[in-house]
KEVOVEX-389117 format. One record per residue (C-alpha): x, z, y; residue in one letter; residue number from 1. Coordinates in steps of 0.02 Angstrom, whole numbers, always signed. Example, Ala and Ser with C-alpha at 12.3 -4.5 7.8 and 13.67 -1.06 7.14 Angstrom:
BEGIN
[pt [+615, +390, -225], 'a', 1];
[pt [+684, +357, -53], 's', 2];
//
This chain:
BEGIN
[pt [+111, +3459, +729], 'x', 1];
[pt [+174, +3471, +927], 'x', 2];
[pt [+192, +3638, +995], 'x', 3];
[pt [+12, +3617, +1082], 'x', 4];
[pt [-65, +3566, +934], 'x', 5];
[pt [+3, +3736, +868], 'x', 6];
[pt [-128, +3831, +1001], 'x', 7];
[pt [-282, +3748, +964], 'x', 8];
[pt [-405, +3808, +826], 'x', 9];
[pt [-440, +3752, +676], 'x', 10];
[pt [-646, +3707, +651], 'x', 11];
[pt [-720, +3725, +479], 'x', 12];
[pt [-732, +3553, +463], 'x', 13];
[pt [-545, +3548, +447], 'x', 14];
[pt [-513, +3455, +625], 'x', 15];
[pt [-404, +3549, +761], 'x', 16];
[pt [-521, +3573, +913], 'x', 17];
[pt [-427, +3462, +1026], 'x', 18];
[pt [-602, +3462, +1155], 'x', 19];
[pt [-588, +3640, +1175], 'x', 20];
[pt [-606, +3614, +1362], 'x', 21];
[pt [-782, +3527, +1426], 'x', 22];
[pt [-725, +3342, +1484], 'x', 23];
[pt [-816, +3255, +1619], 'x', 24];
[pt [-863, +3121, +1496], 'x', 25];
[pt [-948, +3263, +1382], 'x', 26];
[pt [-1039, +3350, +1525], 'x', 27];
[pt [-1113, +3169, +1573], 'x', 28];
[pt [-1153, +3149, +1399], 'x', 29];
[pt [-1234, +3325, +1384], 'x', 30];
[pt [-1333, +3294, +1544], 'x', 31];
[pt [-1395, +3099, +1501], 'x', 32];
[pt [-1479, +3172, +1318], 'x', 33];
[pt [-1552, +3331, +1435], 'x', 34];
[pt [-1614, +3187, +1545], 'x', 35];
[pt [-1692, +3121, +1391], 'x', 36];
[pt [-1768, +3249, +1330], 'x', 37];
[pt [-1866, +3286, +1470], 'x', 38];
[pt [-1931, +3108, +1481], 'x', 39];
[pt [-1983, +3124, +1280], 'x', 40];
[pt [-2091, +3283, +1318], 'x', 41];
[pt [-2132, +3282, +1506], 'x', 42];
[pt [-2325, +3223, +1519], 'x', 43];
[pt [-2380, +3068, +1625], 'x', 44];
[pt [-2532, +3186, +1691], 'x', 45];
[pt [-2619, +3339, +1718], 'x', 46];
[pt [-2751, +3377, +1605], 'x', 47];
[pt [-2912, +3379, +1648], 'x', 48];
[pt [-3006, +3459, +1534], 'x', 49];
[pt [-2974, +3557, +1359], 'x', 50];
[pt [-3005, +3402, +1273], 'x', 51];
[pt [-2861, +3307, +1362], 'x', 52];
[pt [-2743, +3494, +1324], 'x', 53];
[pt [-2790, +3470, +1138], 'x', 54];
[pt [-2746, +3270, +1137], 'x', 55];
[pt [-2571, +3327, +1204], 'x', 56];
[pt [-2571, +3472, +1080], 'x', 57];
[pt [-2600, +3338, +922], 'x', 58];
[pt [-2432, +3244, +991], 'x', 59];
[pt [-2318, +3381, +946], 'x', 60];
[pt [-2275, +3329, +799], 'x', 61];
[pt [-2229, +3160, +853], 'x', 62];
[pt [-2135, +3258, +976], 'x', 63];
[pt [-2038, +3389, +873], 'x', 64];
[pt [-1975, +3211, +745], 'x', 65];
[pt [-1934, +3135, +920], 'x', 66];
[pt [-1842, +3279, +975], 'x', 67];
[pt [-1744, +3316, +801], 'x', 68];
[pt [-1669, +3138, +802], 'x', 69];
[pt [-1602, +3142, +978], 'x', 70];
[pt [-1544, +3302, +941], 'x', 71];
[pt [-1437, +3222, +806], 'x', 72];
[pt [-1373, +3085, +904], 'x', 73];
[pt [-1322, +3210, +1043], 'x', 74];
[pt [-1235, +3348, +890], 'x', 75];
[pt [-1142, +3172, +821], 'x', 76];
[pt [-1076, +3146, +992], 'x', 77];
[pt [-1043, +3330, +1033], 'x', 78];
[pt [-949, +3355, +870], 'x', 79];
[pt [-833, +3192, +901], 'x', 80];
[pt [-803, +3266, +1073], 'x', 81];
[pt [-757, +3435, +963], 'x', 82];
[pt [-637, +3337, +859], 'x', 83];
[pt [-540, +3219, +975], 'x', 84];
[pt [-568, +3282, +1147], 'x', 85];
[pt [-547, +3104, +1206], 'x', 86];
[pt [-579, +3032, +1380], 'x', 87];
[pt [-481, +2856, +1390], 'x', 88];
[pt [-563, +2714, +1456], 'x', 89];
[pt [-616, +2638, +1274], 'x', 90];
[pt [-716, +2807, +1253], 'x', 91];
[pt [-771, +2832, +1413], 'x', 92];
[pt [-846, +2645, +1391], 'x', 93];
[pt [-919, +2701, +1215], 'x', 94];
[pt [-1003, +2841, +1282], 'x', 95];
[pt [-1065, +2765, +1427], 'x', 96];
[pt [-1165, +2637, +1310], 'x', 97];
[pt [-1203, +2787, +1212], 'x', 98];
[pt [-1294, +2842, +1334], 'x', 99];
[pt [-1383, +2699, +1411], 'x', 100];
[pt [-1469, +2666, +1226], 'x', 101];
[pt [-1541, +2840, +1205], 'x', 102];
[pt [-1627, +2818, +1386], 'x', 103];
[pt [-1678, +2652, +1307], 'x', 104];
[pt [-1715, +2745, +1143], 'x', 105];
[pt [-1824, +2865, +1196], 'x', 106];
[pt [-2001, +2774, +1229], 'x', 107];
[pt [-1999, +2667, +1063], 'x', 108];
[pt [-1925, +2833, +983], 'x', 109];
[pt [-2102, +2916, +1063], 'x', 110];
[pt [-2222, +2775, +998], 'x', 111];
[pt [-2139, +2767, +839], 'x', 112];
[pt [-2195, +2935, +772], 'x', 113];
[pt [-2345, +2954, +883], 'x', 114];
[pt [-2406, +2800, +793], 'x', 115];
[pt [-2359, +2859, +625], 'x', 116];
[pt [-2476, +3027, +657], 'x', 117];
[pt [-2616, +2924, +724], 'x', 118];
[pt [-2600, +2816, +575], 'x', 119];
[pt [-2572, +2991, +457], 'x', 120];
[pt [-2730, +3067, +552], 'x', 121];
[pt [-2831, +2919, +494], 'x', 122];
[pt [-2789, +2936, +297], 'x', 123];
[pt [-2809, +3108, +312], 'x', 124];
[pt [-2950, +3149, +416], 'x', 125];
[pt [-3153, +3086, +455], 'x', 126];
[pt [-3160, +2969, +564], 'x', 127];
[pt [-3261, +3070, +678], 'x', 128];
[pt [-3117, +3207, +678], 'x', 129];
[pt [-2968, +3089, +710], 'x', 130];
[pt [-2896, +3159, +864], 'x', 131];
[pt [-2830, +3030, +1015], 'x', 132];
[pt [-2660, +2981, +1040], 'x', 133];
[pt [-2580, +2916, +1164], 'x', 134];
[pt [-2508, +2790, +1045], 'x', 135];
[pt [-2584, +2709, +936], 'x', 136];
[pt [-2591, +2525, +822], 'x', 137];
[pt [-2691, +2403, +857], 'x', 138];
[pt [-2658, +2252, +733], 'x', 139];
[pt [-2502, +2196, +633], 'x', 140];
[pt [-2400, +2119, +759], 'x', 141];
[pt [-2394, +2292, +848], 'x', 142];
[pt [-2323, +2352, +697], 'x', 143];
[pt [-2187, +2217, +676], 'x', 144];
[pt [-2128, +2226, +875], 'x', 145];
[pt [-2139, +2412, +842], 'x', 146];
[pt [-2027, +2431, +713], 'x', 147];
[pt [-1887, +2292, +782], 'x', 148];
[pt [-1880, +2367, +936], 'x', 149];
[pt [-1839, +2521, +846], 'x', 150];
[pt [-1738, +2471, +731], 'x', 151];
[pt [-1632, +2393, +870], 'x', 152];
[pt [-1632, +2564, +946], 'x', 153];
[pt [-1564, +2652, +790], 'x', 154];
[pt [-1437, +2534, +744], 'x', 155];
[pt [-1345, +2504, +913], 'x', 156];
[pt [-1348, +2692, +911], 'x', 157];
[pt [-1266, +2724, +752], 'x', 158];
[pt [-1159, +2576, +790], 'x', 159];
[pt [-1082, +2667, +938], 'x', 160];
[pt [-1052, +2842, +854], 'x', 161];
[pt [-965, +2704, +711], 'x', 162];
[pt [-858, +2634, +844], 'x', 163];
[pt [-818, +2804, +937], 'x', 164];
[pt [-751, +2861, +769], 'x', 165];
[pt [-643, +2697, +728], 'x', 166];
[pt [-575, +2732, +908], 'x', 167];
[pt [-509, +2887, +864], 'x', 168];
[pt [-427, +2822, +714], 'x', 169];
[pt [-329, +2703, +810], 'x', 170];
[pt [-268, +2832, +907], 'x', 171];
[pt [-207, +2948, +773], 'x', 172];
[pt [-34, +2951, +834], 'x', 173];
[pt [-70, +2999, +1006], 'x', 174];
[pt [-197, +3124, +942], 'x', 175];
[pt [-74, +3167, +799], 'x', 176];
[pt [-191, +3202, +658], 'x', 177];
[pt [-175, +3253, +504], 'x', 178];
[pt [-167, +3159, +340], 'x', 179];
[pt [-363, +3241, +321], 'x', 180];
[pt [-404, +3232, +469], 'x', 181];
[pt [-382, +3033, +466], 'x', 182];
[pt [-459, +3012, +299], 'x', 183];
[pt [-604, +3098, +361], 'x', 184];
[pt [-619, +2998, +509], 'x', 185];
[pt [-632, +2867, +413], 'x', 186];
[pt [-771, +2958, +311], 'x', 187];
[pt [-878, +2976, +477], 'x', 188];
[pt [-841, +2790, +556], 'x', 189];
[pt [-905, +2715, +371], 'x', 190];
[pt [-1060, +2829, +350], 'x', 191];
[pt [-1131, +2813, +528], 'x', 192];
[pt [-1106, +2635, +487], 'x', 193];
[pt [-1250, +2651, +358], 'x', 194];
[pt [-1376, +2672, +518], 'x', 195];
[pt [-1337, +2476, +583], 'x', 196];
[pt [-1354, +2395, +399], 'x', 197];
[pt [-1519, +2524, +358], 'x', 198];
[pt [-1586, +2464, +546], 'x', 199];
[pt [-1567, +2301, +476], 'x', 200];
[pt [-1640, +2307, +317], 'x', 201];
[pt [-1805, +2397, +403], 'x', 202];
[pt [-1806, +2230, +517], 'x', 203];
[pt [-1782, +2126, +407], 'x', 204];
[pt [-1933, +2191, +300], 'x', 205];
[pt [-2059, +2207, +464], 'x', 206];
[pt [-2014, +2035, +504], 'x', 207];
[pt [-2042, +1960, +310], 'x', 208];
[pt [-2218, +2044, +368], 'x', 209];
[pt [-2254, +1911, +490], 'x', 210];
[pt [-2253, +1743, +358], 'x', 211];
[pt [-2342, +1872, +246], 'x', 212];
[pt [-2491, +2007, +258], 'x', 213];
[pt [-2431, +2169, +179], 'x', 214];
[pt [-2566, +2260, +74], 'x', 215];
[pt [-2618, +2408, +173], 'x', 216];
[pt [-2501, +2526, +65], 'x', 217];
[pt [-2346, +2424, +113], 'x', 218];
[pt [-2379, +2423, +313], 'x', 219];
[pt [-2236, +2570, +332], 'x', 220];
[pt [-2118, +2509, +220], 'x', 221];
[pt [-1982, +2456, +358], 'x', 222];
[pt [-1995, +2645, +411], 'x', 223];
[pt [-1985, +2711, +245], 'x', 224];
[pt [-1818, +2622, +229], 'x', 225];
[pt [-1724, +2743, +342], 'x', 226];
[pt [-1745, +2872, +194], 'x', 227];
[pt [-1614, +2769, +134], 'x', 228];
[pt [-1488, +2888, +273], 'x', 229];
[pt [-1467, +3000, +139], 'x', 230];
[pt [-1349, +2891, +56], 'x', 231];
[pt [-1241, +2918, +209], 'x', 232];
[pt [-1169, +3068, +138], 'x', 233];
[pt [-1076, +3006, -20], 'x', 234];
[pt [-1011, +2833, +75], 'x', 235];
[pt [-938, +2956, +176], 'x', 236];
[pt [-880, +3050, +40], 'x', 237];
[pt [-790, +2903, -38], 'x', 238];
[pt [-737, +2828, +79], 'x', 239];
[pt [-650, +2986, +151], 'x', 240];
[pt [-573, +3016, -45], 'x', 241];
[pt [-517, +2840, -46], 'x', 242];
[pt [-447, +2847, +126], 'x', 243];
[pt [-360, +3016, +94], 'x', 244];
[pt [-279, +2936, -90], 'x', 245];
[pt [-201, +2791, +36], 'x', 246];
[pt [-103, +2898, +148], 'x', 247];
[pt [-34, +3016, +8], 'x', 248];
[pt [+32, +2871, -67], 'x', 249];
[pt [+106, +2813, +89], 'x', 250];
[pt [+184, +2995, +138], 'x', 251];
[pt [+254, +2995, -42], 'x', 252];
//
């Protein structure tokens, strides 16, 4: 450890906080997902009368998913900023794409789960008491565009945090981590790789649905595939415990 690594203090997550101080990079990150956010929740019109106020009221839910994924995609970012405290030209360029797919991300991100309600609304309720979205399916080609747009969206996303990670073991030297800090590193770069190859397995499935007409049960089975995330824990796991086994061996 160099004497200025001696300073810095140590997270829970076992990394030294070497982004103690807010980069430029991190503020422009922090302001494009603000930027974002607004344009997920800020409506296109007044309304007119209470039954236009209680359409926007039925999109909250939509709105509170919407808002709860960005939010992750922003804390992944914030926390690798935590970590590393990089701002080199790789990770400025990393970032900056970073950014320009959540602005991307946010209106299929909006449709997505403002579909699923409306679709939820019509299972669950009369059909006189279905309330109007603003989104909504029409046939099964909607469906299919909808969900490869988005899974597009999610999987360049988690492609980046991948790559933002694998940058940062590169640089280990310069950054001077630890023997557990690199292993778990590697933990992060190979789970948020589970988010391109999940993306891809939802596409896949929505486009298998255009040479073949689901039955009605099977419609939202390319968006019950991201479930599948929760694996993304124990590939991280192991691949962290594998990693850390490597460089023991190669200190001893």
């Amino acid at each position: 450890m160099t004497d200025s690594d001696s300073t810095l203090k140590r997270r829970a997550d076992g990394f030294l906080e070497r982004g103690h101080q807010v980069t430029r990079l991190e503020a422009f990150v922090d302001a494009a997902f603000a930027f974002a956010l607004s344009l997920l929740v800020i409506a296109t019109g007044e309304s007119g009368d209470v039954g236009d106020l209680l359409a926007k009221l039925c999109e909250i839910p939509g709105l509170l998913c919407s808002f709860v994924l960005l939010a992750m995609f922003w804390y992944a970012h914030n926390k690798w900023s935590r970590r590393y405290g990089l701002d080199d030209t790789g990770s400025i360029v990393l970032s900056l794409v970073l950014v320009f797919l959540v602005l991307i991300y946010v209106y299929p991100l909006r449709m997505m789960f403002g579909s699923l309600f409306h679709w939820l609304s019509h299972l669950l309720l009369p059909p006189d008491q279905v309330p109007s979205f603003r989104f909504a399916i029409n046939n099964l080609r909607d469906v299919v565009t909808l969900f490869i747009i988005y899974g597009v969206a999610w999987s360049s996303l988690g492609f980046v945090i991948s790559l933002l990670y694998r940058r940062a073991g590169k640089l280990h030297e310069q950054l001077d981590l630890d023997i557990e800090e690199r292993a778990l590193t590697a933990g992060e770069a190979a789970g948020w790789m589970c988010a391109p190859l999940v993306g891809a397995a939802s596409i896949a499935i929505a486009t298998l649905w255009l040479f073949w007409i689901p039955p009605a049960w099977a419609i939202g089975a390319p968006g019950f595939v991201y479930f599948a995330m929760f694996i993304t824990g124990s590939v991280s796991k192991r691949v962290t415990d594998r990693k850390r086994r490597e460089l023991m061996a190669e200190a001893a």
